[in-house]
C-alpha positions as CSV (number, residue, x, y, z in Angstrom):
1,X,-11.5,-78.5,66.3
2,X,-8.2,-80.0,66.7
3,X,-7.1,-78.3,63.9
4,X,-8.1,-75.1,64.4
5,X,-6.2,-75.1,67.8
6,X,-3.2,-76.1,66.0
7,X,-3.4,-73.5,63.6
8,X,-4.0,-70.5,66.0
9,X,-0.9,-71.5,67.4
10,X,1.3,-70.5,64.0
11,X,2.9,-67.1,64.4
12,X,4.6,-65.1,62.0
13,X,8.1,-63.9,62.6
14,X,10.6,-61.6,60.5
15,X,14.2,-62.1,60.6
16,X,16.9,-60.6,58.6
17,X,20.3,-62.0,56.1
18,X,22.5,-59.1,57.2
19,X,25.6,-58.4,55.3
20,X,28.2,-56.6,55.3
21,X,30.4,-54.4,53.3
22,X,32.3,-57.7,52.7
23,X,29.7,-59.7,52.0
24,X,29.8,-61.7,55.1
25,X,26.5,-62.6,56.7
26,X,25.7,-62.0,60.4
27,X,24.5,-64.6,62.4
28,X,23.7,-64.2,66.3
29,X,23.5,-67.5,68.9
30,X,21.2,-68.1,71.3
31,X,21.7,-68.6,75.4
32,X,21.3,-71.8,77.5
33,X,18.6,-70.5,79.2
34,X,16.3,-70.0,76.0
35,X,14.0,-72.5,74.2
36,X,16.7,-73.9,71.8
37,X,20.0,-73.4,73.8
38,X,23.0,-72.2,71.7
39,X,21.7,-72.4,68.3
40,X,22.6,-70.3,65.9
41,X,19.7,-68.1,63.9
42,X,19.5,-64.9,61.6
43,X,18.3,-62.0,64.3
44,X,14.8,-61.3,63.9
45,X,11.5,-61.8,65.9
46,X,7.7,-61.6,66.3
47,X,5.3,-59.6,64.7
48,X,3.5,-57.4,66.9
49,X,-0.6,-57.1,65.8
50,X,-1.1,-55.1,62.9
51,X,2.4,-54.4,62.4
52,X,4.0,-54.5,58.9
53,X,6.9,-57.1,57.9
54,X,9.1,-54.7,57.0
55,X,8.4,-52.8,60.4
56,X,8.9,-55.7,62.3
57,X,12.1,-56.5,60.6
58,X,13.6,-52.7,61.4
59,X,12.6,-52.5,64.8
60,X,13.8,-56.0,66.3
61,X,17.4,-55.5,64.5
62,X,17.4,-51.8,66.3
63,X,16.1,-53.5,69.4
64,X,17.9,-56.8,69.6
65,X,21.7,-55.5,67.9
66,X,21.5,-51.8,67.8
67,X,21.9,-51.5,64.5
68,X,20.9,-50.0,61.3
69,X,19.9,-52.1,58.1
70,X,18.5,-51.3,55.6
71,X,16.0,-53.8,52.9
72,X,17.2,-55.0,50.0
73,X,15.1,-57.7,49.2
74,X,13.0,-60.9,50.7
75,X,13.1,-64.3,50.1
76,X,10.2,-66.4,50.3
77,X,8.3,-67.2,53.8
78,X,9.1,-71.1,55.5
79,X,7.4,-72.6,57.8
80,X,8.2,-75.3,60.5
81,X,6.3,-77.2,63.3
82,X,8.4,-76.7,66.6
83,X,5.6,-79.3,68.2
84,X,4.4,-76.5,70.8
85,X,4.4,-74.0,68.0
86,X,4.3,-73.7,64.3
87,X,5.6,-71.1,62.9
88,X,5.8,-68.8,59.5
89,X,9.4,-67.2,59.4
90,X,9.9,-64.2,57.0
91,X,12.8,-63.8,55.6
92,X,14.4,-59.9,54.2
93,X,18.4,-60.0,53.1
94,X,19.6,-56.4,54.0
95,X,22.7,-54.4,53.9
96,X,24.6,-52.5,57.0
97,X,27.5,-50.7,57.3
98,X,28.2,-51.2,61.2
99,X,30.8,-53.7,62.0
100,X,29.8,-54.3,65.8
101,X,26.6,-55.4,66.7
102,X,25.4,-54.7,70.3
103,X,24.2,-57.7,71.5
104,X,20.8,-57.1,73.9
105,X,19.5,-60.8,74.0
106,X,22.2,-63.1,72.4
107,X,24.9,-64.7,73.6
108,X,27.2,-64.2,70.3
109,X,27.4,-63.3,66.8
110,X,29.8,-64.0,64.0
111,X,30.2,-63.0,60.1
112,X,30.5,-65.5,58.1
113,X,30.9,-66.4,54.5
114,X,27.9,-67.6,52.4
115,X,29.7,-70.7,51.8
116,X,30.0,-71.3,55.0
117,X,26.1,-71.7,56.0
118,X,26.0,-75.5,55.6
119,X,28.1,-76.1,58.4
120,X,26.3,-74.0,61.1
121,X,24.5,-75.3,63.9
122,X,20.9,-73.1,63.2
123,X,17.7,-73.7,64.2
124,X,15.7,-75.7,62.0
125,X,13.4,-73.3,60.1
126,X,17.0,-70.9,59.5
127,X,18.1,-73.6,57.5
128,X,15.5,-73.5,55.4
129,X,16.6,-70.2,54.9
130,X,19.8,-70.5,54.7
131,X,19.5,-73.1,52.1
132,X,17.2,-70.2,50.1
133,X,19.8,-67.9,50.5
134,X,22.5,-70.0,49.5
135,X,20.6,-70.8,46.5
136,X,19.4,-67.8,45.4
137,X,23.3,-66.4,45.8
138,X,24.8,-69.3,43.7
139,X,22.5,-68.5,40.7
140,X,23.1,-65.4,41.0
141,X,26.7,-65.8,40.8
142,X,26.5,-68.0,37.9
143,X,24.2,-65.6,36.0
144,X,26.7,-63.0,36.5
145,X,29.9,-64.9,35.1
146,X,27.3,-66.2,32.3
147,X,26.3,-62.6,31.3
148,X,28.4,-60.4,32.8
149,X,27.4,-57.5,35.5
150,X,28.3,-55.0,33.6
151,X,25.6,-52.8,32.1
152,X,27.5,-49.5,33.0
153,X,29.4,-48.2,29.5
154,X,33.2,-49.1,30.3
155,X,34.7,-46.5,27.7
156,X,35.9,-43.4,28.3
157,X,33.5,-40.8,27.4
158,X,30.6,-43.0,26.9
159,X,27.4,-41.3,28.1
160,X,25.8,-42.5,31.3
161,X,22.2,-43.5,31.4
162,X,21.1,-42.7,33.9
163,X,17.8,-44.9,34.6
164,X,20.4,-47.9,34.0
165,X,22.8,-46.6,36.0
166,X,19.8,-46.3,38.8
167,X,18.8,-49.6,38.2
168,X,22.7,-50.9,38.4
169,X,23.1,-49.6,41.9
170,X,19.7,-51.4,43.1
171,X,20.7,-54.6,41.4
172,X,24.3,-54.6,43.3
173,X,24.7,-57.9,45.3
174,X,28.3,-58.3,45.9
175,X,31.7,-56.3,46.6
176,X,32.8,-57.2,42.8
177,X,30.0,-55.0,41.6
178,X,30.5,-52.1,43.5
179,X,34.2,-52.2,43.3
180,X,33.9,-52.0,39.5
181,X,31.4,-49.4,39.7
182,X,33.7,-47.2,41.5
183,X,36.3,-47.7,39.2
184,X,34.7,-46.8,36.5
185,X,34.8,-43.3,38.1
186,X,37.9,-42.2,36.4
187,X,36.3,-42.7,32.8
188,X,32.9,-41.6,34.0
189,X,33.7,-37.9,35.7
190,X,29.9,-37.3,36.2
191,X,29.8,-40.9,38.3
192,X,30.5,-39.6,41.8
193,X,28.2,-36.4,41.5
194,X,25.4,-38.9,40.4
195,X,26.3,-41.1,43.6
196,X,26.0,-38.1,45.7
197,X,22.5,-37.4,43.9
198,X,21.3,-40.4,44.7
199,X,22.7,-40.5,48.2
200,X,20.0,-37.9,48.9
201,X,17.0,-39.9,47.6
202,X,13.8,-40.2,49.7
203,X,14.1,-44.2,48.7
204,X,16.1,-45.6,51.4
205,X,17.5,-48.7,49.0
206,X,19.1,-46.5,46.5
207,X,20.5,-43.7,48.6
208,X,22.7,-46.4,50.8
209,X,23.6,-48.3,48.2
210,X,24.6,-44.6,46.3
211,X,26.6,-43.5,49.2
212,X,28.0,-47.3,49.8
213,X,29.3,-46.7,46.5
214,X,30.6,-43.5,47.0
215,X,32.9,-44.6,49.7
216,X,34.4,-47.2,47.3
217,X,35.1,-44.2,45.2
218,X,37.0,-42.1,48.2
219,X,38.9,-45.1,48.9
220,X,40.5,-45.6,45.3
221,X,40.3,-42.1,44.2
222,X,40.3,-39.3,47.0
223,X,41.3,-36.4,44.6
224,X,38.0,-37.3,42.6
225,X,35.7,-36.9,45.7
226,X,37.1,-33.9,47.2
227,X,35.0,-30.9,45.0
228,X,32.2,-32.9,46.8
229,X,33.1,-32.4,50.2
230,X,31.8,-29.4,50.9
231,X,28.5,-29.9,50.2
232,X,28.9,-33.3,52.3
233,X,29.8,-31.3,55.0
234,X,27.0,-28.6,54.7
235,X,24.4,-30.7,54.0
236,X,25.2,-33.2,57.2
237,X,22.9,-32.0,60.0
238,X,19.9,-32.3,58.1
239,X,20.3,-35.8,56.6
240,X,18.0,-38.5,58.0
241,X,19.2,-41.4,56.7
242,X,21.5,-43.2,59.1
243,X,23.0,-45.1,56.4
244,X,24.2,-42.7,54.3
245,X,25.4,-40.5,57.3
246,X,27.5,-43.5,58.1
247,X,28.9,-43.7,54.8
248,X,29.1,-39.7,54.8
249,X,31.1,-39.9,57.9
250,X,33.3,-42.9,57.0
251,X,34.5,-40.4,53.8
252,X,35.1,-37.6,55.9
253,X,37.2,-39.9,59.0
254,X,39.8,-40.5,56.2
255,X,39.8,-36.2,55.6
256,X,42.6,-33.9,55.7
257,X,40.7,-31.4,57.6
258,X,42.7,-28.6,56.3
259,X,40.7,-29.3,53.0
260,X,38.1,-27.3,54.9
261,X,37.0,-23.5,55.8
262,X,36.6,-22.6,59.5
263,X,32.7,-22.1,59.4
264,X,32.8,-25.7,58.1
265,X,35.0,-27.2,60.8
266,X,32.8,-25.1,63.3
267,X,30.1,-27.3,61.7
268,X,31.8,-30.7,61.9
269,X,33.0,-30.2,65.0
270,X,29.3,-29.5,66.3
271,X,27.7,-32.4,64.9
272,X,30.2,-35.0,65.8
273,X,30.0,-34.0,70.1
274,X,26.2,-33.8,69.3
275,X,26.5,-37.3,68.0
276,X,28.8,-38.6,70.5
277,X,26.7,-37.0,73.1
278,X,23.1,-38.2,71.7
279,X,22.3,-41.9,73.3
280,X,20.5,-42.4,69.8
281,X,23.6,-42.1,67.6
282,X,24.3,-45.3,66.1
283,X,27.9,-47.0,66.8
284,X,29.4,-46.6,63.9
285,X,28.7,-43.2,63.6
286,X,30.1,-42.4,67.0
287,X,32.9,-44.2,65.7
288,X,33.5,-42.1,63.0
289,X,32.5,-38.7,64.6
290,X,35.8,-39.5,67.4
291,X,38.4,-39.9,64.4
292,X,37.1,-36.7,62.6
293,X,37.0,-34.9,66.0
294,X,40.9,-36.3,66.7
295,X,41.8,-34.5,63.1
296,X,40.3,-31.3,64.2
297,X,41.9,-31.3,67.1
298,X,45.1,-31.7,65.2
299,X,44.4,-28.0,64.1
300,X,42.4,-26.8,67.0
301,X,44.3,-28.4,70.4
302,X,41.8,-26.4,72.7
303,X,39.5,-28.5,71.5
304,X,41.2,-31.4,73.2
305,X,39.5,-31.3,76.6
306,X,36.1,-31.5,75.1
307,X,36.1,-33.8,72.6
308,X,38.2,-36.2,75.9
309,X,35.6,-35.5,77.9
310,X,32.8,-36.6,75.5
311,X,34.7,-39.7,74.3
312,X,35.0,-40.7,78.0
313,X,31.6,-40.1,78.7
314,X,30.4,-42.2,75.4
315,X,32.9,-45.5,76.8
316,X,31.6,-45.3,80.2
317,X,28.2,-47.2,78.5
318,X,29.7,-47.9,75.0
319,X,30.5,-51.3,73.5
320,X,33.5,-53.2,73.2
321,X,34.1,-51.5,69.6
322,X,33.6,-48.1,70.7
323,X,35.6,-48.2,74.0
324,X,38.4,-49.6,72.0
325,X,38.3,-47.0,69.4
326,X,37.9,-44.3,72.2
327,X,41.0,-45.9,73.9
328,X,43.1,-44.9,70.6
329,X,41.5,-42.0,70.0
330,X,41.8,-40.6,73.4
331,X,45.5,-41.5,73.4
332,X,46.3,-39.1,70.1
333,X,44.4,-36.6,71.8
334,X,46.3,-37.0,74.7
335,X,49.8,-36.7,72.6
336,X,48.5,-33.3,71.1
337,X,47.5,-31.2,74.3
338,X,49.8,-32.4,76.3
339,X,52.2,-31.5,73.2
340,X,50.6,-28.1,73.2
């Protein structure tokens, strides 16, 4: 009977290894009022009845950080016995895009490097994990300088195949891959237009990674991406994958708006106040929408007041992030109607 009581008692939680676009891992600390006073953990939390892992996952990292993850993988499930309570923790290693977490129930967060998981101060069943992930990385790592990650043709003119090239971008796990990838741009011409492809693909794993990908390729080569913008543009208001939006609106913050038509700035402009003005935008999109509203605004000074107005309106309840980048934003505004 004793046993059975003990056993009821074991709950299953998710939490989630979240990097970021340099590979760094996010942890998040806990208060001094909680059950384990400032100890560090990977965000996550309990399953609700009937709920799925992967739900569970996606709706505490909304609900605890405001942000947007997405699944790349899971380790394997660890238990430990807390004395009060035993529980099952599930672990997923996923990918994001936002640099700021909004912090709802923690006291801090940091991003750290793999390598430096050893020294933190987690909670016991995180080091299990941490120990898993740490593993799994270092073999990976090995494997790679073993074999080599390159499975991509690097000749000039070679022919893409495309299921490889598909499976590449699921297997990427590191900056050195996706770097490489986009470099391999200027010998593969057709590359970016099959990132773009992918970008809109109904499976949520390839299309962020696609569009991560994609960015890498605006940043080293900007004449490459620009036939492609257009369609980036036009295709905006009816994408539902925050993930690529984000990366979609990180390419077009680094614009020369003058690239566009005036039916397509109409458009930009439009989404980005919607998106500052919708309480469901994530941060990093809000972010982005300010810096491509400032460039319009270059051309289009009447604009000024409104896109102030909404900036202002979006720091009264924004983060520390976004009423920083509001602050800057606001002040090249400024500089341009009071100019005009």
């Amino acid at each position: 009977m004793t046993d059975e009581r003990y056993w009821e008692k074991m709950i299953d939680v998710t939490c989630a290894i979240i990097r970021d676009e340099m590979e760094r891992i996010l942890i998040v600390q806990k208060g001094e009022k909680s059950g384990h006073p400032l100890k560090w953990e990977f965000p996550g939390g309990k399953c609700r009845q009937g709920e799925a892992f992967e739900d569970c996952i996606l709706r505490e990292i909304r609900e605890e950080l405001v942000m947007d993850i997405v699944i790349c993988g899971r380790l394997e499930p660890v238990e430990y016995d807390y004395g009060t309570i035993k529980i099952r923790l599930i672990p997923f290693v996923c990918d994001t895009l936002i640099e700021e977490p909004e912090l709802k129930e923690h006291k801090a967060y940091r991003w750290i490097v793999p390598a430096d998981l050893p020294g933190v101060d987690f909670l016991e069943a995180d080091v299990l994990v941490a120990e898993q992930y740490l593993a799994l990385a270092t073999a990976k790592s090995r494997e790679q300088e073993n074999e080599g990650c390159r499975t991509i043709p690097d000749e000039e003119g070679a022919p893409l195949n495309e299921q490889e090239l598909i499976d590449f971008i699921n297997r990427l796990m590191s900056m050195k891959e996706a770097d490489w990838l986009a470099g391999s741009a200027l010998i593969h011409p057709a590359l970016p237009e099959k990132l773009l492809e992918y970008s809109y693909n109904n499976e949520n794993k390839l299309a962020f990674r696609a569009s991560w990908v994609l960015t890498k390729v605006c940043d080293k080569y900007p004449e490459i991406i620009q036939p492609h913008l257009h369609k980036i543009v036009r295709t905006l208001p009816y994408m539902k994958n925050e993930s690529v939006i984000r990366s979609f609106m990180r390419i077009l913050s680094f614009c020369d708006m003058q690239a566009f038509s005036e039916g397509e700035h109409g458009m930009l402009a439009d989404y980005c106040l919607s998106g500052l003005n919708s309480p469901d935008t994530a941060i990093a999109i809000k972010a982005y929408a300010m810096e491509i509203l400032y460039r319009l605004t270059v051309l289009y000074p009447q604009l000024g007041n409104e896109v102030a107005a909404s900036i202002r309106s979006v720091m009264e309840e924004g983060s520390p992030g976004i009423t920083s980048k509001g602050k800057t934003v606001l002040r090249k505004i400024t500089g341009i109607t009071s100019g005009s």
